[in-house]
Backbone as numpy.savetxt, mean C-alpha at the origin, in Angstrom:
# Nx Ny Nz CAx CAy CAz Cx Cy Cz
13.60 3.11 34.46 12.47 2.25 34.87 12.55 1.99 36.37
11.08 1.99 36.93 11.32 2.27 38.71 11.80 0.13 38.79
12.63 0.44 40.08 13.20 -1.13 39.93 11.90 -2.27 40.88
11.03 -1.57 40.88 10.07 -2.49 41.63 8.77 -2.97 40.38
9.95 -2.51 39.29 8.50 -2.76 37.58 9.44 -3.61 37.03
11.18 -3.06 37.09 12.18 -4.02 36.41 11.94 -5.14 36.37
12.01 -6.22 37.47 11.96 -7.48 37.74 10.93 -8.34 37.10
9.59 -7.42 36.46 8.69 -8.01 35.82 8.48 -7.26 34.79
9.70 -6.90 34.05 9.80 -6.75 33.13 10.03 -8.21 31.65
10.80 -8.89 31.85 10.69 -10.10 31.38 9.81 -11.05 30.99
9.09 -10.69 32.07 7.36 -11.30 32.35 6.40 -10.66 30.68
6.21 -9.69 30.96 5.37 -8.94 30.10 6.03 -8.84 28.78
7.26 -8.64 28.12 7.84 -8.76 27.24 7.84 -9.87 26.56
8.07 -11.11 27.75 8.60 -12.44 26.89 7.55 -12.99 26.30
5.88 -13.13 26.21 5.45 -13.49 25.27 5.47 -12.76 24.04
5.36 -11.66 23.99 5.93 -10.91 22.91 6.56 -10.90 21.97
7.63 -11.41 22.82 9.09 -11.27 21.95 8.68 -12.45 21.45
8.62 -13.85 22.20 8.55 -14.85 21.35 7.58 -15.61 20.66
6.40 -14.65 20.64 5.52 -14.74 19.23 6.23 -14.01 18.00
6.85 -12.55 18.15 7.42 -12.63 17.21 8.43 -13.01 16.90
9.15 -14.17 17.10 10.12 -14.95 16.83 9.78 -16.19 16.05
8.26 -16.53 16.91 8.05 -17.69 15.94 7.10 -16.97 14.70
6.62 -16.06 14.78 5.19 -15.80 13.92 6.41 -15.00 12.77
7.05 -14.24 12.90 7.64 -13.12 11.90 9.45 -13.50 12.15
10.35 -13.23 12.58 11.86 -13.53 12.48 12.38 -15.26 12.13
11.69 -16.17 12.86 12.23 -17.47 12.14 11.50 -17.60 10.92
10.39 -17.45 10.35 10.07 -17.45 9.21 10.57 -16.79 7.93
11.30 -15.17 8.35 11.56 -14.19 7.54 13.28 -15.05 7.12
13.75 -15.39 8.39 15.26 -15.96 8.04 15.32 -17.10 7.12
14.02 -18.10 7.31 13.94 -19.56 6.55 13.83 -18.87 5.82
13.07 -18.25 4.69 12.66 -17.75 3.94 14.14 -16.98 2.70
14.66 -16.35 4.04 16.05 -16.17 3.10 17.03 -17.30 2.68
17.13 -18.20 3.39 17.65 -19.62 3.07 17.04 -20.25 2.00
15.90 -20.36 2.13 15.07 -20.83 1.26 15.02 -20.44 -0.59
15.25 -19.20 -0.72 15.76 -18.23 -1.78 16.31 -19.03 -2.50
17.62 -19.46 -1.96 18.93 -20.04 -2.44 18.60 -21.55 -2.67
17.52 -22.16 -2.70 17.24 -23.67 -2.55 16.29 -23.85 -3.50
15.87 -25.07 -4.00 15.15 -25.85 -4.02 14.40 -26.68 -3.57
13.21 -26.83 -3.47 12.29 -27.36 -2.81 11.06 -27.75 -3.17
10.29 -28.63 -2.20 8.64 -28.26 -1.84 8.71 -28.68 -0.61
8.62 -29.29 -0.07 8.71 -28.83 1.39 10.05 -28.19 2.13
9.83 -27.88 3.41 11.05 -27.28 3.84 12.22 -28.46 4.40
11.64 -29.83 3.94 12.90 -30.72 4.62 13.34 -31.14 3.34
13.02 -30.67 2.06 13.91 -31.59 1.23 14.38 -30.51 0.35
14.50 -29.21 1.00 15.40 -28.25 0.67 16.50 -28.46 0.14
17.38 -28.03 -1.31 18.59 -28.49 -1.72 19.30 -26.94 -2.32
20.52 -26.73 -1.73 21.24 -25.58 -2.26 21.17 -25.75 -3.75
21.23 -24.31 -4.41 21.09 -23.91 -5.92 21.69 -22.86 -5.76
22.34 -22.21 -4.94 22.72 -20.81 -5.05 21.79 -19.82 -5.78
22.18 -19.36 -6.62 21.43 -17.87 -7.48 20.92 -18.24 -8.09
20.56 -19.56 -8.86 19.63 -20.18 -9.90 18.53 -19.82 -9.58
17.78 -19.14 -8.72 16.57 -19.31 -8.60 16.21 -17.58 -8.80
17.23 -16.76 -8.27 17.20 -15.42 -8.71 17.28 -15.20 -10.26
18.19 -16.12 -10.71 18.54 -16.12 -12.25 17.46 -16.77 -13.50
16.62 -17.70 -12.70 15.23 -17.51 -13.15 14.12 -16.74 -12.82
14.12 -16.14 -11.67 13.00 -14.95 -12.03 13.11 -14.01 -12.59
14.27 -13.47 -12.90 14.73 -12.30 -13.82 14.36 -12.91 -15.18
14.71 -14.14 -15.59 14.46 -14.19 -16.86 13.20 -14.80 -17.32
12.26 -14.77 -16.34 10.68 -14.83 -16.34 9.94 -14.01 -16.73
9.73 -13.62 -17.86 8.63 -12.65 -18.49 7.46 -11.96 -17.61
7.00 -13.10 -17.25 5.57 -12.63 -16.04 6.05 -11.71 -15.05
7.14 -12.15 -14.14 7.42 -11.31 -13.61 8.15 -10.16 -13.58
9.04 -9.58 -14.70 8.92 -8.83 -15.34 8.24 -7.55 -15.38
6.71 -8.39 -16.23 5.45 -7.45 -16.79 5.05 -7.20 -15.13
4.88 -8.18 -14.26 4.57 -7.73 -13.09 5.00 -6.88 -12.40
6.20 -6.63 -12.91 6.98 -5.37 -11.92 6.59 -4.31 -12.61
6.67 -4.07 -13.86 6.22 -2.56 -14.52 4.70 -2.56 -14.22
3.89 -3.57 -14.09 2.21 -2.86 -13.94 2.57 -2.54 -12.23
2.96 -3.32 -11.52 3.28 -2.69 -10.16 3.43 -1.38 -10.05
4.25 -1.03 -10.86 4.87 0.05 -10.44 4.01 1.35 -11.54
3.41 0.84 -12.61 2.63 1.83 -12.75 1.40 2.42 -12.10
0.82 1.31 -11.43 -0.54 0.93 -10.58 -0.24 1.81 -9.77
1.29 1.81 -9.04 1.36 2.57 -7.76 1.60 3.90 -7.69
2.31 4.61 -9.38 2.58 5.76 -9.43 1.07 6.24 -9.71
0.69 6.02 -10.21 -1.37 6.73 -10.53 -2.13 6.43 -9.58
-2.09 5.32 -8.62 -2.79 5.59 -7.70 -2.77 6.24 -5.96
-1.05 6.50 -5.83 -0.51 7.00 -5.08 -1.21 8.41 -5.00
-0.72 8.77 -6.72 -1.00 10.21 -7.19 -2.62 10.92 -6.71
-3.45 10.03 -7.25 -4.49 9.89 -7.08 -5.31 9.98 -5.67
-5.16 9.01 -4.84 -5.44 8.63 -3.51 -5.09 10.17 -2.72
-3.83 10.40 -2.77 -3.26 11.61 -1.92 -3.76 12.97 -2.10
-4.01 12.98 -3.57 -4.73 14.45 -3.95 -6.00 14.31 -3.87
-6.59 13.86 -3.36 -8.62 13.76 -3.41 -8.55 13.22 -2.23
-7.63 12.89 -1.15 -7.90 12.88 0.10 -7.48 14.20 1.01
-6.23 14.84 0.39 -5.77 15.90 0.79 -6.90 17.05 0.51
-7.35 17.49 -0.84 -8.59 17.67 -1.26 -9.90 17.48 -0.37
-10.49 16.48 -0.21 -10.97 15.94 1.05 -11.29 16.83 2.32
-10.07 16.65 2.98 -9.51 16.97 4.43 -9.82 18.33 3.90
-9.58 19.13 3.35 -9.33 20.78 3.62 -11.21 20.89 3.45
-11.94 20.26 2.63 -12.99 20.94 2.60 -14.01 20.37 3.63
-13.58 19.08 3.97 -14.12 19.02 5.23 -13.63 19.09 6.59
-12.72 19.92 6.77 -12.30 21.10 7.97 -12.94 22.55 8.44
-13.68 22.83 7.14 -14.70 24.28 6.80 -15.25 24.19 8.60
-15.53 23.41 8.89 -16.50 23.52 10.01 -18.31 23.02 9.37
-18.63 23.28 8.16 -19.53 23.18 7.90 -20.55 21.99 8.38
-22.07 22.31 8.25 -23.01 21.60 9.20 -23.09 19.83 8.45
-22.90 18.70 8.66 -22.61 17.19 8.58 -21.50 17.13 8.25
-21.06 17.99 8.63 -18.97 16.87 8.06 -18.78 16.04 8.68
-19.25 15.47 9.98 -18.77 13.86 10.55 -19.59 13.19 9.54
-20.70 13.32 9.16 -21.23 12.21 8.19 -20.63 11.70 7.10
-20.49 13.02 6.28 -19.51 12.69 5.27 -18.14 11.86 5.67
-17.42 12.55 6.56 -16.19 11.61 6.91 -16.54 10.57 7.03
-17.68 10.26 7.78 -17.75 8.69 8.09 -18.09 7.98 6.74
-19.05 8.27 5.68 -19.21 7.95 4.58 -18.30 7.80 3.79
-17.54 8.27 3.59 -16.28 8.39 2.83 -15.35 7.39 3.18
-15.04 7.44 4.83 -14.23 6.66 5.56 -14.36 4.89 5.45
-16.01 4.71 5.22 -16.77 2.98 5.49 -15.82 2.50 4.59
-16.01 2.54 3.08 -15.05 1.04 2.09 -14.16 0.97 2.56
-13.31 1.58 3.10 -11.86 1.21 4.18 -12.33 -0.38 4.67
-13.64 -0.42 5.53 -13.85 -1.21 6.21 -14.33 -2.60 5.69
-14.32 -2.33 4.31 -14.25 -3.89 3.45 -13.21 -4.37 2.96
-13.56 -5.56 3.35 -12.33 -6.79 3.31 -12.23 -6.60 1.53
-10.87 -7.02 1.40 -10.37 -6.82 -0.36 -10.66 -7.49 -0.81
-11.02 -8.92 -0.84 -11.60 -9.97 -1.73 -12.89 -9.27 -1.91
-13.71 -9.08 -0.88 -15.45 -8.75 -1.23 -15.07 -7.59 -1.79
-14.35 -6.33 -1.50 -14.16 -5.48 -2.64 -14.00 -5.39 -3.78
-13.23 -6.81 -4.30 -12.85 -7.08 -5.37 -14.21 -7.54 -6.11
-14.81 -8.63 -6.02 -16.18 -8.82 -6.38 -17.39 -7.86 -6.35
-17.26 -7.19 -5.65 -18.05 -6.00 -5.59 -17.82 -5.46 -7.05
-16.68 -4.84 -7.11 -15.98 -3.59 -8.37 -16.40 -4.52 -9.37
-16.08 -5.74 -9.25 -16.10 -6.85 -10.27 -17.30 -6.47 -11.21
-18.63 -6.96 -10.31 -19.69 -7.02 -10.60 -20.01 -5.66 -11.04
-19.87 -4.53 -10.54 -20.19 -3.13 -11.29 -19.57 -2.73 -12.07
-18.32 -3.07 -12.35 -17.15 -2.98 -13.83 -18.28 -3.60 -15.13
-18.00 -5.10 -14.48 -18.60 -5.65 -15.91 -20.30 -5.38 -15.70
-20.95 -4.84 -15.35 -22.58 -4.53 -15.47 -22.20 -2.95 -16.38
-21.52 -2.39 -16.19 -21.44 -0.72 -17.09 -20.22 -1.85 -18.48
-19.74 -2.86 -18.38 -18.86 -2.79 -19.53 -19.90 -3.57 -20.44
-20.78 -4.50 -19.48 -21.92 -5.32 -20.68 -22.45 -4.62 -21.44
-22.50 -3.02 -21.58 -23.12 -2.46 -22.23 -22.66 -1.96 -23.74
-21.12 -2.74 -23.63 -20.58 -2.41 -24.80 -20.23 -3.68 -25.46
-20.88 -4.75 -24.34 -20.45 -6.29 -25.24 -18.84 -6.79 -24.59
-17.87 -6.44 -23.99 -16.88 -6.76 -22.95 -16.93 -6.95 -21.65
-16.08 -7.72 -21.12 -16.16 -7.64 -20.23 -14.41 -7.04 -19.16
-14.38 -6.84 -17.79 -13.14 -6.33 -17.10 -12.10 -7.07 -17.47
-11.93 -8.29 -18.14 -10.78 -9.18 -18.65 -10.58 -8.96 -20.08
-11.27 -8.17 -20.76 -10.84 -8.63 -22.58 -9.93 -7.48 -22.50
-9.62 -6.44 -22.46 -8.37 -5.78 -21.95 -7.66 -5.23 -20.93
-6.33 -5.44 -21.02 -5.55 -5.12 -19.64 -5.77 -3.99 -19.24
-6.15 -2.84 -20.35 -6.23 -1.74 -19.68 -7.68 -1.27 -19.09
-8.87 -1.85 -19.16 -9.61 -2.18 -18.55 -9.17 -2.60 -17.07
-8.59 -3.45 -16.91 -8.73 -4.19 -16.16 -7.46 -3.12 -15.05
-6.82 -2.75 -15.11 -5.58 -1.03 -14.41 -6.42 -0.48 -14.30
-7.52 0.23 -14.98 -8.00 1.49 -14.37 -9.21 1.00 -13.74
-10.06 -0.50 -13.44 -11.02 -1.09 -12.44 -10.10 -1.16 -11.29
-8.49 -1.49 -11.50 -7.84 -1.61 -10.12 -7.70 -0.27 -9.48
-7.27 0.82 -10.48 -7.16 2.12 -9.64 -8.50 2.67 -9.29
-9.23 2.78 -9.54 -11.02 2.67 -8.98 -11.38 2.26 -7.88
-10.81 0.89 -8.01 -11.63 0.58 -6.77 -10.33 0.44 -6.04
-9.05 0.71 -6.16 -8.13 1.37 -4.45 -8.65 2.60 -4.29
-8.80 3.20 -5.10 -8.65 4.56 -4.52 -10.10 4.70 -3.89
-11.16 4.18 -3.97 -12.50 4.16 -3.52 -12.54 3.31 -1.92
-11.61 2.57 -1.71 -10.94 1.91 -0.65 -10.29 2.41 0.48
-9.02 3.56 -0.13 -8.14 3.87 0.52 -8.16 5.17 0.96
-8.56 6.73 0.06 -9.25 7.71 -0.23 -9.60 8.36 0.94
-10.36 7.31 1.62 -11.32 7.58 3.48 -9.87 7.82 4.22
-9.32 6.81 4.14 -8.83 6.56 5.31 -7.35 7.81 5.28
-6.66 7.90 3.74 -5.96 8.67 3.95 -6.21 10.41 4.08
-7.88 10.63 3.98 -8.48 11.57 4.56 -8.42 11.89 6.02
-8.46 11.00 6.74 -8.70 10.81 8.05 -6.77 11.72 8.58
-6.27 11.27 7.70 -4.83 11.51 8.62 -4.46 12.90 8.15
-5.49 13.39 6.95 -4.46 14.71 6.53 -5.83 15.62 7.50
-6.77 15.00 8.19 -7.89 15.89 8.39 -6.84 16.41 10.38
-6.92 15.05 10.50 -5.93 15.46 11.59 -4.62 16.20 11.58
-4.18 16.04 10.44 -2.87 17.22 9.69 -3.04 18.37 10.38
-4.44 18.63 9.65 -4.98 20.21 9.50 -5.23 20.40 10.59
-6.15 20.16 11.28 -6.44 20.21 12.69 -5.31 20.72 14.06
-4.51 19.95 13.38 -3.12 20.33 14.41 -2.19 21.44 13.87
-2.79 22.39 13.19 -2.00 23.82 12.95 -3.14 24.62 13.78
-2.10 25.08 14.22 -2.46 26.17 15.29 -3.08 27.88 14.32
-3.93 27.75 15.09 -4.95 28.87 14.40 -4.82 30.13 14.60
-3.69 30.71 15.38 -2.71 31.89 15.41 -1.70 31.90 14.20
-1.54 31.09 13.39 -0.65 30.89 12.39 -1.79 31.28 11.07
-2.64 30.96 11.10 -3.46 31.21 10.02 -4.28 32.43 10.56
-4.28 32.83 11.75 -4.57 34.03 11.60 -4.28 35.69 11.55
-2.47 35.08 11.72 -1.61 35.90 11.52 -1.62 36.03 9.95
-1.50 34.95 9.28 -1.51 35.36 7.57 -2.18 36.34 7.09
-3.52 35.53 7.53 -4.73 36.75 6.87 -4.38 38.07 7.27
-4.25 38.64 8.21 -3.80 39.99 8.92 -2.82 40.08 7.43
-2.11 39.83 7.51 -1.27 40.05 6.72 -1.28 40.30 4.86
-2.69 39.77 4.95 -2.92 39.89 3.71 -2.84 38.50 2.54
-2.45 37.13 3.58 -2.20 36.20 2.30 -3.47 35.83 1.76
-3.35 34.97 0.70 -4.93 34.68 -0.11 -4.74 33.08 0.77
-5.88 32.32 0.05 -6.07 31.18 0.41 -5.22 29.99 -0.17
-4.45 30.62 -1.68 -3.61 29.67 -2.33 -1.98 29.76 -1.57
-2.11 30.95 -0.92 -0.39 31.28 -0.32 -0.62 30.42 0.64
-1.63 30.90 1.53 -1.77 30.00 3.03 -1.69 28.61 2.46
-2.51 28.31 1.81 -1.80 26.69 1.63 -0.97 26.56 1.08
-0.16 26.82 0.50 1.43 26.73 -0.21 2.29 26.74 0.87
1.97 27.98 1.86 3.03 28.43 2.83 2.84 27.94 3.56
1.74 27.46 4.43 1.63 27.30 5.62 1.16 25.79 5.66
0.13 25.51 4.83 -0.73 24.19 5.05 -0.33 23.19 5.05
0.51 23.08 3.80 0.81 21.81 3.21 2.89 21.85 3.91
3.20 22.79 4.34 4.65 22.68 4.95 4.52 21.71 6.78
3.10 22.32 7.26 2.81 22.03 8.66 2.19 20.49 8.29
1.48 20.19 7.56 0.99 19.05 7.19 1.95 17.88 6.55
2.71 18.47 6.62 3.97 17.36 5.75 4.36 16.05 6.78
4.08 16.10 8.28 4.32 15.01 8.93 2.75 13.93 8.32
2.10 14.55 7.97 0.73 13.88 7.82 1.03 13.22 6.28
1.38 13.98 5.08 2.16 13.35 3.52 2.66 12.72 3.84
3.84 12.46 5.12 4.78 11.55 5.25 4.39 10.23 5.29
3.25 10.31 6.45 2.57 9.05 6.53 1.86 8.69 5.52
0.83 9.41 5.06 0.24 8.75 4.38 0.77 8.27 2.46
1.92 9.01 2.60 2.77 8.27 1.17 3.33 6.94 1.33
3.68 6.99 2.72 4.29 5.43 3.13 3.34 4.54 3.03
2.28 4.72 3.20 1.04 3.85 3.73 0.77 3.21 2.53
0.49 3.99 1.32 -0.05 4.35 -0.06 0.76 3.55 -0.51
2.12 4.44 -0.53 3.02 3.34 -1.69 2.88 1.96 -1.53
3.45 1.41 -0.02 3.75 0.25 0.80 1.96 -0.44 0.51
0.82 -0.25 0.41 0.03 -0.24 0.20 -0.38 -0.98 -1.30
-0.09 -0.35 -2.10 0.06 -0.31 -3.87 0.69 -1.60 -4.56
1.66 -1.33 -3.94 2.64 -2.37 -4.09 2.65 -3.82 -3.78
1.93 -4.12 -2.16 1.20 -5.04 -1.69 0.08 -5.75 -1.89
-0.77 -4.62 -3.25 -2.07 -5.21 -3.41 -1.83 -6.43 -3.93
-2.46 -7.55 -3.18 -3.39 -9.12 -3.65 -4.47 -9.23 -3.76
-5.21 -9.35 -2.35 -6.51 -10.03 -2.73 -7.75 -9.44 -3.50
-7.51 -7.48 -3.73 -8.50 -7.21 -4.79 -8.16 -7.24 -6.16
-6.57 -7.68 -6.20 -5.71 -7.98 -7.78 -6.61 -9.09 -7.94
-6.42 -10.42 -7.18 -6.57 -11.70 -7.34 -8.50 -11.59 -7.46
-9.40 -11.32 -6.56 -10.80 -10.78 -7.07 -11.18 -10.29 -7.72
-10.31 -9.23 -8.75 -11.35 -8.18 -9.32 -10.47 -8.88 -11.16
-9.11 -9.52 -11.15 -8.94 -9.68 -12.55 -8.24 -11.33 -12.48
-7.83 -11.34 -11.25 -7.17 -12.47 -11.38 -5.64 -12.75 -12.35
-4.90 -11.43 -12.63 -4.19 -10.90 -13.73 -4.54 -11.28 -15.11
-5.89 -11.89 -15.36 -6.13 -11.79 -16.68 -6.59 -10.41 -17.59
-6.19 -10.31 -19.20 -6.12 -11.71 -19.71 -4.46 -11.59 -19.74
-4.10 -13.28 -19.68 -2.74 -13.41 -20.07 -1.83 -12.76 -19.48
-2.62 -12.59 -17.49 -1.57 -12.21 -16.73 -0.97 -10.73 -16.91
-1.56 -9.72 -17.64 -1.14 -8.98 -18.13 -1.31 -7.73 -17.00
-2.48 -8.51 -15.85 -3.07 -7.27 -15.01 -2.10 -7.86 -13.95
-1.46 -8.26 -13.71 -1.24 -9.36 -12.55 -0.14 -8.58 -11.61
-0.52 -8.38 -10.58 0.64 -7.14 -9.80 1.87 -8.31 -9.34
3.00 -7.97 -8.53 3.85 -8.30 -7.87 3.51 -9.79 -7.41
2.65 -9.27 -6.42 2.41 -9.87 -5.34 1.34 -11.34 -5.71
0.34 -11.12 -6.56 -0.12 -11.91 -7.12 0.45 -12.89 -8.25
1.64 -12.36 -8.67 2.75 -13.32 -9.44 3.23 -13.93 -8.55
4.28 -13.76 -7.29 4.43 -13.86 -6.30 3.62 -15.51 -6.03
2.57 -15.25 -5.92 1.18 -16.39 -5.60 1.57 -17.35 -6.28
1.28 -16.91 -7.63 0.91 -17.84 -8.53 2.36 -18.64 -9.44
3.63 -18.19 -9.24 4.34 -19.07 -8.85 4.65 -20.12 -8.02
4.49 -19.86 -6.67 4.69 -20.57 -5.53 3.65 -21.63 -5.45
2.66 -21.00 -5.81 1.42 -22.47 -6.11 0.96 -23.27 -7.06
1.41 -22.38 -8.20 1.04 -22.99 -9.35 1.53 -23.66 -10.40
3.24 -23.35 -10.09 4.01 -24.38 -10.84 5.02 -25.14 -10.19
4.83 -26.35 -10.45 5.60 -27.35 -9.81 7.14 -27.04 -9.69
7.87 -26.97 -8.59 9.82 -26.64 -8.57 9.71 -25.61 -8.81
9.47 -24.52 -8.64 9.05 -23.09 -8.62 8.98 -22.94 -7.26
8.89 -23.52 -6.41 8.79 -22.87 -5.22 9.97 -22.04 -4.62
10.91 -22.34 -4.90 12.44 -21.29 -4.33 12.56 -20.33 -5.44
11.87 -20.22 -6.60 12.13 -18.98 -7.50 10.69 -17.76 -6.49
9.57 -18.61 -6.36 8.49 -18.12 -5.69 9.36 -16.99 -4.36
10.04 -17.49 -4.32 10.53 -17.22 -2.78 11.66 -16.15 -3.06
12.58 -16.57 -4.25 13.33 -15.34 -4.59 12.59 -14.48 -5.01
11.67 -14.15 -5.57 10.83 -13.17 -6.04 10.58 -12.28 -4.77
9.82 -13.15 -3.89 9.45 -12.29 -2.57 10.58 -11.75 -1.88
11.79 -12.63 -1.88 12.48 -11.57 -1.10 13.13 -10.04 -2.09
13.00 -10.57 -3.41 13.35 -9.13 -3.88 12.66 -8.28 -4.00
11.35 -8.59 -3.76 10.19 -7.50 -3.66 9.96 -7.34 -2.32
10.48 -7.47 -1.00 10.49 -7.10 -0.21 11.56 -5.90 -0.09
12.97 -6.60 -0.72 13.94 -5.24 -0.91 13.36 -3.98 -1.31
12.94 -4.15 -2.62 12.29 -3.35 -3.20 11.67 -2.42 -2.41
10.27 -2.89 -2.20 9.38 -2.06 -1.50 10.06 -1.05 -0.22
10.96 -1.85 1.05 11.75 -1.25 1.44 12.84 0.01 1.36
13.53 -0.26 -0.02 14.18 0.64 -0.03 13.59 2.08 -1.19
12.83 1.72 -1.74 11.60 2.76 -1.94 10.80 3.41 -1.17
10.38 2.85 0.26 9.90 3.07 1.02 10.31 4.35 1.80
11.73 4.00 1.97 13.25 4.21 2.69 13.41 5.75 2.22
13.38 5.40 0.38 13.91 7.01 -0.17 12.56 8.22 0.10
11.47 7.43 -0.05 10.33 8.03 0.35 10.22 8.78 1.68
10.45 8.44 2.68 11.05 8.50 4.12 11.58 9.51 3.93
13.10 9.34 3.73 14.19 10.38 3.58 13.70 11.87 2.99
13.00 11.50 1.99 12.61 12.85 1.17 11.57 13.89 1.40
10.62 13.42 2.46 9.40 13.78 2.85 9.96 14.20 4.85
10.50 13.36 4.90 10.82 14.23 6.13 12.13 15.31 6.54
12.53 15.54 5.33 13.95 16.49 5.37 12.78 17.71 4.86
11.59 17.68 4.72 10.54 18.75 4.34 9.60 19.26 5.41
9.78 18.22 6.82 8.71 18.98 7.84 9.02 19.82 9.03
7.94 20.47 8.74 8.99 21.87 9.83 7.83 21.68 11.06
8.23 22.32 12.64 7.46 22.30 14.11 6.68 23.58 13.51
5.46 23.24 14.20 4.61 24.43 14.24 4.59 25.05 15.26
C-alpha cells in the first residue's frame, strides 16, 4: 500500500469495522453466552449450562423441524439448480428476446418473501378451493406450496449465475470439440458443466444456505400449520423465542446449533464442489 494512502487507512476502515462490531460480532458472542442461560432480558441472564441444549433436543417441534428443513432443502436445491442450469443453456442460443425472458424469469427474485408468501397463499388455496381444502389441512400440501413458490423465487436468479457460467467458456473450446466430432450431450458432460462448476459452486451455496434460512415465506404462506408440521428451522427458531414464556435461552440454543449446522454443511458443500473446478 503506497504510504501516502497508509495513514488514512484507519480513517476509512474504522467505521466499518465498528459497525460490524456492534451490528454482527458483539451480538453473535452475547448470543453464545446467552445459549448457556436463562433469561428474558439480557440483564437478568442466569447460568444453566446445557439445560437449554438438553431441552431442545428433547423438543419434538424441533425435531420435526429439522427433518422438514432438511427435506425442503434436498428437493428444492435439486430442483432450483436443474431448471436454472436448464434455463441458462437455452437461453445462451443467442436466439431473438432472450434478455426478455431473462428479465422475466429473473423479476420474483425481486419480491419481498412475506408478499410472496401471500401471493402463493392466495393462488394455492384459490386452485385447492376447488376440492373443498385448503394449503393448511395437510402438511404435504403445504411442502410442495413451499417448494413452488422458492423455486419460482429463486430459479431467476440462480439462472443469472450459470448464464454467466456459460458465457465465460471460451468458444475455441467448443469449437475445437465439434471439429472433433463431439455431440451436444459430450460437450456438456465434458466441457460445460466441468468449466461451469465455479458457477454450481456458487449457486449450491446460495441454494442450500438459502433453504435452510427460509422464514418469512414459511411464516406467510403456512405459518407451520397444521400442528406445526410445515414449520422449517428457522420459523421454530421464532416461535420459541416469542412464544413461550423461559424459552428464550432454549430459543437461542436452537439458533446457535442451526447456525453450526448450516455452516458446516455449507463447508462440506464447499469442499466438494470445488476439488471439481478446472481453469479454462
Amino acid at each position: 500500500m503506497d504510504k501516502s494512502l497508509r495513514k488514512y487507512f484507519p480513517l476509512f476502515v474504522g467505521p466499518t469495522l465498528i459497525a460490524f462490531l456492534i451490528a454482527f460480532a458483539v451480538p453473535f458472542l452475547m448470543g453464545i453466552c446467552l445459549s448457556f442461560a436463562r433469561f428474558t432480558t439480557v440483564t437478568d441472564a442466569r447460568w444453566v449450562g446445557f439445560d437449554n441444549y438438553v431441552r431442545a433436543f428433547s423438543n419434538r417441534d424441533f425435531l420435526n423441524a429439522l427433518r422438514f428443513s432438511a427435506g425442503f432443502t434436498v428437493v428444492s436445491v435439486l430442483i432450483i439448480n436443474v431448471a436454472a442450469f436448464a434455463l441458462a443453456l437455452l437461453l445462451t442460443r443467442g436466439f431473438r428476446g432472450t434478455n426478455v425472458f431473462r428479465t422475466m424469469i429473473f423479476m420474483p427474485n425481486l419480491i419481498g418473501g412475506i408478499v410472496l408468501g401471500y401471493i402463493w397463499q392466495f393462488i394455492i388455496n384459490g386452485f385447492l378451493s376447488l376440492f373443498g381444502v385448503t394449503i393448511t389441512v395437510d402438511p404435504k400440501y403445504g411442502f410442495w406450496g413451499l417448494i413452488i413458490l422458492s423455486d419460482w423465487q429463486f430459479i431467476g436468479y440462480m439462472m443469472i449465475i450459470y448464464i454467466a457460467g456459460i458465457q465465460n467458456i471460451s468458444g475455441d473450446i467448443l469449437e475445437a470439440a465439434r471439429i472433433d466430432g463431439a455431440n451436444g450431450f459430450t460437450v456438456l458432460r465434458k466441457i460445460t458443466i466441468p468449466l461451469v462448476m465455479p458457477s454450481i459452486t456458487i449457486a449450491l451455496f446460495m441454494t442450500i444456505t438459502n433453504s435452510f434460512k427460509m422464514f418469512d415465506q414459511n411464516l406467510a404462506l403456512t405459518a407451520g400449520l397444521p400442528g406445526k408440521e410445515t414449520a422449517g428451522v428457522a420459523l421454530d427458531i421464532y416461535n420459541t423465542f416469542y412464544s413461550r414464556a423461559g424459552w428464550e435461552g432454549v430459543g437461542q440454543a436452537k439458533a446457535l446449533m442451526f447456525f453450526l449446522l448450516v455452516v458446516l454443511i455449507s463447508l462440506v458443500q464447499l469442499s466438494i464442489t470445488r476439488k471439481r473446478e478446472v481453469v479454462s
